[in-house]
C-alpha positions as CSV (number, residue, x, y, z in Angstrom):
1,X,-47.8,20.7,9.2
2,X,-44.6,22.7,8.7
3,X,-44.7,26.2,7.0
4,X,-42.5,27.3,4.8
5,X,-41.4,29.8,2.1
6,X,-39.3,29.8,-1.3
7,X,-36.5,31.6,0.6
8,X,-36.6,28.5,3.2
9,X,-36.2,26.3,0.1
10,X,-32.8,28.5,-1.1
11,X,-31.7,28.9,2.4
12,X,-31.5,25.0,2.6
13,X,-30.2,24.5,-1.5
14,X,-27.2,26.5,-0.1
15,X,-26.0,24.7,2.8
16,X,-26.6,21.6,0.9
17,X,-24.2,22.8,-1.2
18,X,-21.8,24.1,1.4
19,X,-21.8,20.9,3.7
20,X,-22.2,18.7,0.8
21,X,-20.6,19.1,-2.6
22,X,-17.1,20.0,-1.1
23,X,-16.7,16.5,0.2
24,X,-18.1,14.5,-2.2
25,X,-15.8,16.6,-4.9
26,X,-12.7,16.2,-3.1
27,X,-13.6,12.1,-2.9
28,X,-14.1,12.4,-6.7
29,X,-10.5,14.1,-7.0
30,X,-9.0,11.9,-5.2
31,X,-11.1,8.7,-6.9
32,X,-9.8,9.9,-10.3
33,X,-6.3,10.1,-8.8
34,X,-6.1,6.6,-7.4
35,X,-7.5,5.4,-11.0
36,X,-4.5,7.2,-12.9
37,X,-1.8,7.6,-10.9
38,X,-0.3,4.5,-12.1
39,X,0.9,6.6,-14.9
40,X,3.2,9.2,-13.2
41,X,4.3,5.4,-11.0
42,X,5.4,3.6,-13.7
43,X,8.3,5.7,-14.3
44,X,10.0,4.5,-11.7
45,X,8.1,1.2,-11.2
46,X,8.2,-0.8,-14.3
47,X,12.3,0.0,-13.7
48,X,12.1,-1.3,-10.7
49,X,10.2,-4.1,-10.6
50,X,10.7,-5.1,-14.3
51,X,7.3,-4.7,-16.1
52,X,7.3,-4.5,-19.9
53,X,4.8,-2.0,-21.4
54,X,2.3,-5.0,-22.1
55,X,2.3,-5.9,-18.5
56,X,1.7,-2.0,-17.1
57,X,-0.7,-1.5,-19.9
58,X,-2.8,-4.7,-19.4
59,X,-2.8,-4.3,-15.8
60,X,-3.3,-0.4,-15.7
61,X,-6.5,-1.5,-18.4
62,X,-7.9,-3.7,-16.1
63,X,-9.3,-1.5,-13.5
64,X,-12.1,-0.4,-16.1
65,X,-12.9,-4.3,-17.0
66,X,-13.5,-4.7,-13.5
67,X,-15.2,-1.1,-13.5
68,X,-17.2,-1.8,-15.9
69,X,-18.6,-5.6,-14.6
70,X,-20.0,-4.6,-11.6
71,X,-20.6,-0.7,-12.0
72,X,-24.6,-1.6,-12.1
73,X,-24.6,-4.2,-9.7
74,X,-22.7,-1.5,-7.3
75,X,-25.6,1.2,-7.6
76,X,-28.0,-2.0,-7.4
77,X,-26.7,-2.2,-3.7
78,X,-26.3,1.5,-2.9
79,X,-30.2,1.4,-3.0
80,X,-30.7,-1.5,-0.6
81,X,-28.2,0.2,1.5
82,X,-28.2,3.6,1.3
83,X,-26.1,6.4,-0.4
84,X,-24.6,7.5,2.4
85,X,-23.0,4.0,3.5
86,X,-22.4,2.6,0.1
87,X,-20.7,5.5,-1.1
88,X,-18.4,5.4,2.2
89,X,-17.4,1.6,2.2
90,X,-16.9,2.4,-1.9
91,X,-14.3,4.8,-0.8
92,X,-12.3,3.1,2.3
93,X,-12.3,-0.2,0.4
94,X,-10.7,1.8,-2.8
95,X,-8.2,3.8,-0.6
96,X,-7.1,0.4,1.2
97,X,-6.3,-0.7,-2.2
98,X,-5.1,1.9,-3.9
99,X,-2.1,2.4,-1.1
100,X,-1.7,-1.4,-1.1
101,X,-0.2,-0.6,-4.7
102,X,3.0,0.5,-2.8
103,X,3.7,-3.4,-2.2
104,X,3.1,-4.7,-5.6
105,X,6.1,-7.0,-6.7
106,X,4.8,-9.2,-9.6
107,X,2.9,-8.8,-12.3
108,X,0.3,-11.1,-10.8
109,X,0.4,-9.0,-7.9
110,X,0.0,-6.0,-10.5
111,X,-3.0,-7.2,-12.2
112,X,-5.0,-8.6,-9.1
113,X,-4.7,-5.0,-7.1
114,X,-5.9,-2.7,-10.4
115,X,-8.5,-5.3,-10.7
116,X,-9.7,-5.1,-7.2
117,X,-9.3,-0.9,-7.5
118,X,-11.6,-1.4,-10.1
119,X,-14.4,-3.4,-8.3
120,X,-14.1,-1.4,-5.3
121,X,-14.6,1.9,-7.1
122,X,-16.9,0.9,-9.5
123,X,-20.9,2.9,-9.0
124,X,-19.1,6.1,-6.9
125,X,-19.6,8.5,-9.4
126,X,-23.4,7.2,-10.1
127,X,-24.0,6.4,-7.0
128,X,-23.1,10.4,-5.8
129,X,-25.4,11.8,-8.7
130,X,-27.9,9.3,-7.1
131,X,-27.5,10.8,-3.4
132,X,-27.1,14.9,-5.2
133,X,-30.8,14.1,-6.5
134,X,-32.1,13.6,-3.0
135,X,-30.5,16.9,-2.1
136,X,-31.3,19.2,-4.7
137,X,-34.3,20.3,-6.5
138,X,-34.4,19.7,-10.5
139,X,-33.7,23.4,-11.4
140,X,-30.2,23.4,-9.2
141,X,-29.2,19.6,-9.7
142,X,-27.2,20.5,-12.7
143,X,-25.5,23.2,-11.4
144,X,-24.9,21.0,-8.6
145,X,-23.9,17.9,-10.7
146,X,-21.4,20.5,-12.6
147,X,-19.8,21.5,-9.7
148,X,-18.8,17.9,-8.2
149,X,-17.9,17.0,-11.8
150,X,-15.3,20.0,-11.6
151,X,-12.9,17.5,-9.9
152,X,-12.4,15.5,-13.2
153,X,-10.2,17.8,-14.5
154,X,-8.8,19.7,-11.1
155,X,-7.5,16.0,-10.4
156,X,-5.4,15.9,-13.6
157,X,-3.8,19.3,-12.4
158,X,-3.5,18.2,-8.5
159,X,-1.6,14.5,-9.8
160,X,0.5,16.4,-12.2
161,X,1.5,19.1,-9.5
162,X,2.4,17.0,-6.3
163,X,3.8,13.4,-8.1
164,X,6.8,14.7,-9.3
165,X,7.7,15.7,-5.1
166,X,6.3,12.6,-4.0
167,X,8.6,10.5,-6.9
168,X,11.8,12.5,-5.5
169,X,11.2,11.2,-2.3
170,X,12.9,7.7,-3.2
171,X,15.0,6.2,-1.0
172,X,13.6,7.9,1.8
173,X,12.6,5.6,4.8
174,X,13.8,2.8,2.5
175,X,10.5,2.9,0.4
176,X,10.9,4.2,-3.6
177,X,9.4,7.1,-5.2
178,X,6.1,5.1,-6.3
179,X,5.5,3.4,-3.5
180,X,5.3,7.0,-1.7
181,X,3.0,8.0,-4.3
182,X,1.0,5.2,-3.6
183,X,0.9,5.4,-0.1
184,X,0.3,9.6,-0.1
185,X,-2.4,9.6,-2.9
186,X,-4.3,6.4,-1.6
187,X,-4.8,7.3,2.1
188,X,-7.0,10.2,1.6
189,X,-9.9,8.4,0.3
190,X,-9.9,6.2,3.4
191,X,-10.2,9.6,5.3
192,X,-12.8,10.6,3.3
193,X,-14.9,7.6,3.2
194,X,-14.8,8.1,6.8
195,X,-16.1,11.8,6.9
196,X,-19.0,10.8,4.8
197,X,-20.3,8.0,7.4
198,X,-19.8,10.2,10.2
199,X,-20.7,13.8,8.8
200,X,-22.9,13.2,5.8
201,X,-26.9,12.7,6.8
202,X,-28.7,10.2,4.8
203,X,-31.5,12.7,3.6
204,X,-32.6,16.1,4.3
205,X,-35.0,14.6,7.0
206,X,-32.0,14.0,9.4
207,X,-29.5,16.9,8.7
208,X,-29.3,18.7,11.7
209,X,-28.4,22.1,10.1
210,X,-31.5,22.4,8.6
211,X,-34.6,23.8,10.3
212,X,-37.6,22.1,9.8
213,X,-38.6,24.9,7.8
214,X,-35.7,24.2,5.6
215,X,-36.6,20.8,5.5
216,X,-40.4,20.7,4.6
217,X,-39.5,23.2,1.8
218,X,-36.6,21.2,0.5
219,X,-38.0,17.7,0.8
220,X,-41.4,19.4,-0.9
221,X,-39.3,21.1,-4.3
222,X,-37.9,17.5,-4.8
223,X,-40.7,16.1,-4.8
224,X,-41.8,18.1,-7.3
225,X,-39.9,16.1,-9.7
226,X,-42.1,14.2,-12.6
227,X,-41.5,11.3,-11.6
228,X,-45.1,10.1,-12.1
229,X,-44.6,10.4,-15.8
230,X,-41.5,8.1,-16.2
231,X,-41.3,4.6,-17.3
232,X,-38.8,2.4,-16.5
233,X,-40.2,-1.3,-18.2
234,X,-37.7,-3.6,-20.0
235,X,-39.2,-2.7,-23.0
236,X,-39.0,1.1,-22.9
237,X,-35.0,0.3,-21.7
238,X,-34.5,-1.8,-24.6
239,X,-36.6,1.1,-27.0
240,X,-33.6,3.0,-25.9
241,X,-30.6,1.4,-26.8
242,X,-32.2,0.4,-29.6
243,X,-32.4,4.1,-30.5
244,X,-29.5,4.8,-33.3
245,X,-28.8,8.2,-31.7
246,X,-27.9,6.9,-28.4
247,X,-26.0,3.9,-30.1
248,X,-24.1,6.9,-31.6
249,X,-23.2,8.9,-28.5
250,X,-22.2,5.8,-26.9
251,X,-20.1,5.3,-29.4
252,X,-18.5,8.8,-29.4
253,X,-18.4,8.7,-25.6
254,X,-16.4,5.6,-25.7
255,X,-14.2,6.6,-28.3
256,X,-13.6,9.9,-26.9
257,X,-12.9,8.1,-23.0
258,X,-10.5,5.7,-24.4
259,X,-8.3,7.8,-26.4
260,X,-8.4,10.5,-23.1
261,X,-7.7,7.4,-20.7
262,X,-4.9,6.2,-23.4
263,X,-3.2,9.5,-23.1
264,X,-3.0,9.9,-19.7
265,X,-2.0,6.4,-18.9
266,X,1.0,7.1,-21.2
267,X,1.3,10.8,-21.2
268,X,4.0,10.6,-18.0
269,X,5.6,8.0,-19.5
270,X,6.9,9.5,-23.1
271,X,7.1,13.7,-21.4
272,X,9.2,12.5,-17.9
C-alpha cells in the first residue's frame, strides 16, 4: 500500500487546481457567452433579418425552457458516461450551435437553434461541480467551486469588451456584424470541449502528473466525505421541497435570475 503525507495531499489539491479549474472556467465563460450574446446580436440582427421584439424575446427565452427540460436528464447521463466525456460532447455540440446562429434567416430558424443551444448546454455547470467533487477534498471544494464560478461575471465583462469590435466588422468578407459575433464567440467552446477529452483525466487514479503518493492521499481525503450518512430516498427528496424555506429560496433565486437574465437580454438593446 502507498504511503503518504498531508503535504502529498496539498501538493496534489494544487495541481488540481492548476491543470483543472482554468479550463473548465474558461468553458464556463465562454458557455455564459454563447447563452447571451444574442443580446449585443440583436442590434444589428433583428434589423437585418426583420424580427419584432416578441420574436427575439421568445426565441432568446427559449434556450432556458429547453435548459430547464432536460438539465436532469443531462447529469442523469454524465454518470453513465463519465464527467469527462459528457462534459466535452456538452461543449462541442453547444459551440456547433452556437456559431450555426450566424446563418439564422427566419424566425423559425431563430427559435429551433436557441432551443437546441439550450438542450445541448443544459447539465454543464452541474455536471462540472459533479467532476470538481472527485477532485477536491470537502474543505477546498468551495474554494474550488468559487473560483470556476468567477467566470459568471468575468463573462459579462469579456462579451461587453470584444462585441462591440466584432459588430464593426460588418461587411467584412460579405458576413454582418452578428454573424461574426456568432461565429468568433461560438468556436471556442468547440476547442475547448476538445481540450477536455484529450487533456482532462477522468479521476485522480489516471492523471499522470500526480505521483502515486499524490494520488493515494488525494483519493483517500475524498473519501473522507460523509457520505455514509446521507439519504437520498424519494421521500427524504420530497421532505425537501416540501420544506417552506427552500420553496422560499427557490422562489428568490428565480426571481432574482429572471430579472438578471431580463436585463442582460435587453440591456444592449436600450444603451447601444
Amino acid at each position: 500500500m502507498t504511503k503518504w503525507s498531508d503535504s502529498d495531499v496539498k501538493s496534489a489539491v494544487l495541481k488540481a487546481g492548476l491543470r483543472i479549474l482554468p479550463l473548465l472556467a474558461l468553458g464556463y465563460l465562454v458557455a455564459y457567452m454563447d447563452r447571451v450574446n444574442v443580446s449585443f446580436a440583436s442590434t444589428q440582427m433583428n434589423v437585418d433579418l426583420g424580427f419584432s421584439a416578441t420574436v427575439y424575446g421568445f426565441g432568446a427565452g427559449l434556450f432556458y425552457l429547453a435548459y430547464a427540460l432536460v438539465e436532469i436528464p443531462s447529469n442523469v447521463l454524465l454518470m453513465r458516461f463519465g464527467a469527462r466525456r459528457w462534459l466535452a460532447r456538452i461543449m462541442i455540440m453547444w459551440g456547433v450551435l452556437a456559431t450555426a446562429m450566424m446563418f439564422v434567416r427566419t424566425p423559425i430558424q431563430f427559435y429551433t437553434l436557441r432551443f437546441l443551444l439550450g438542450l445541448a448546454e443544459a447539465g454543464f455547470f452541474p455536471g462540472v461541480i459533479f467532476y470538481l467533487s472527485t477532485w477536491f477534498p470537502t474543505r477546498q471544494r468551495g474554494k474550488a467551486m468559487a473560483l470556476f464560478y468567477l467566470a459568471n461575471p468575468m463573462a459579462v465583462a469579456v462579451m461587453g469588451f470584444i462585441s462591440k469590435p466584432l459588430l464593426a466588422l460588418n461587411g467584412h468578407y460579405d458576413l454582418r456584424g452578428w454573424q461574426w459575433l456568432f461565429l468568433v464567440e461560438g468556436m471556442p467552446a468547440v476547442i475547448i470541449g476538445l481540450g477536455v477529452l484529450l487533456w482532462l483525466p477522468d479521476s485522480p487514479e489516471k492523471a499522470p502528473w500526480l505521483s502515486a503518493e499524490e494520488r493515494s492521499g488525494l483519493t483517500a481525503a475524498i473519501a473522507q466525505h460523509p457520505q455514509d450518512h446521507e439519504t437520498h430516498s424519494a421521500h427524504d427528496m420530497l421532505s425537501i421541497l416540501a420544506d417552506k424555506r427552500v420553496v422560499l429560496l427557490a422562489l428568490v433565486y428565480l426571481l432574482t435570475l429572471s430579472a438578471g437574465t431580463t436585463f442582460i437580454l435587453s440591456a444592449p438593446a436600450i444603451l447601444m
